[in-house]
C-alpha positions in Angstrom: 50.2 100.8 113.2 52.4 103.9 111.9 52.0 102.6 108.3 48.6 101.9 108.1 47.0 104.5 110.5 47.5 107.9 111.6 45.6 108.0 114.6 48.3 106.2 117.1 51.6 104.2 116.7 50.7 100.9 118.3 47.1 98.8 119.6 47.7 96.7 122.3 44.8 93.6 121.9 43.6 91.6 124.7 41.0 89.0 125.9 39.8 88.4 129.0 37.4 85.4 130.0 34.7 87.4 131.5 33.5 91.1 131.6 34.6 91.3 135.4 38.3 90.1 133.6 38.0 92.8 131.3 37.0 95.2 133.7 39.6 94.3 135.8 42.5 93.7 133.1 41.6 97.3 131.5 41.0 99.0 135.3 44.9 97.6 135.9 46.3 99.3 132.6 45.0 102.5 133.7 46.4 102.4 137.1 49.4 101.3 135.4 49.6 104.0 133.4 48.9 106.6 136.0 50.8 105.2 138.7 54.2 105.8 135.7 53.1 109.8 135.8 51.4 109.2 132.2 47.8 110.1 131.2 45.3 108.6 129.8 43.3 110.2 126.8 40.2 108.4 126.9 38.2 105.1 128.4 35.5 103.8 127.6 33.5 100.4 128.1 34.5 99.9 131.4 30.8 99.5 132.7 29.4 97.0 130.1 32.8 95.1 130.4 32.4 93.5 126.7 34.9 96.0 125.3 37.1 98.7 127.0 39.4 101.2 125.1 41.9 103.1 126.4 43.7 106.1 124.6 47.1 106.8 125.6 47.8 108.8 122.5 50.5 106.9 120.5 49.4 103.7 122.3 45.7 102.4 122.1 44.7 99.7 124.5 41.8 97.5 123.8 40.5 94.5 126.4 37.5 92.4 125.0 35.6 89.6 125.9 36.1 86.6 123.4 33.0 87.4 122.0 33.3 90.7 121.3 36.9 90.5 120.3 36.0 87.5 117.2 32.8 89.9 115.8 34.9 93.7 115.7 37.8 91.0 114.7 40.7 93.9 114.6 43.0 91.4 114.3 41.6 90.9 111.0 41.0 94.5 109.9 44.4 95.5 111.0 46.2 92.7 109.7 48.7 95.0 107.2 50.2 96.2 110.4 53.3 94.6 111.8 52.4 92.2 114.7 54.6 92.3 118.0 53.6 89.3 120.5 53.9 89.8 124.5 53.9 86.4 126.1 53.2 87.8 129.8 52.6 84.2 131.0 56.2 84.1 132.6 
C-alpha cells in the first residue's frame, strides 16, 4: 500500500463464511494484537459482523463476509498495490 496510499503501509483482506466467522476471525486479531503489547487504533463492525476494520496504524485489517467483501471489492480498487499471499491453511 506505501505507493498508492498514505494512510497505512499494508491491508490485510479476509473472508469469513458467516458474520459469527467474521466476528470471531476479527475478535482473534485484536486479541492477537494486544496479547503482543501492540494497540489497536480503531474497530469497527464488530456488531453487524458483515465487515470489521481494524486500525493498527501501518497495518489495516479488514474481515468481511463474502458478500460484503465482492460489493466494496478492495481487491479491485487497490489492485495497483503489490499483493503478498498468506496461505494460513498449514
Amino acid at each position: 500500500m506505501r505507493k498508492v496510499a498514505n494512510f497505512c503501509d499494508f491491508f490485510v483482506l479476509s473472508s469469513g463464511t458467516s458474520t459469527r466467522q467474521v466476528k470471531a476471525i476479527a475478535e482473534g486479531i485484536v486479541d492477537g494484537i494486544e496479547q503482543s503489547g501492540a494497540k489497536v487504533r480503531f474497530k469497527q463492525g464488530f456488531l453487524e459482523g458483515h465487515w470489521a476494520l481494524i486500525d493498527l496504524g501501518t497495518v489495516v485489517a479488514h474481515v468481511f463476509d463474502q458478500a460484503s467483501r465482492e460489493f466494496y471489492s478492495l481487491d479491485y480498487l487497490w489492485q495497483e498495490a503489490k499483493q503478498v499471499s498468506i496461505d494460513l491453511k498449514n
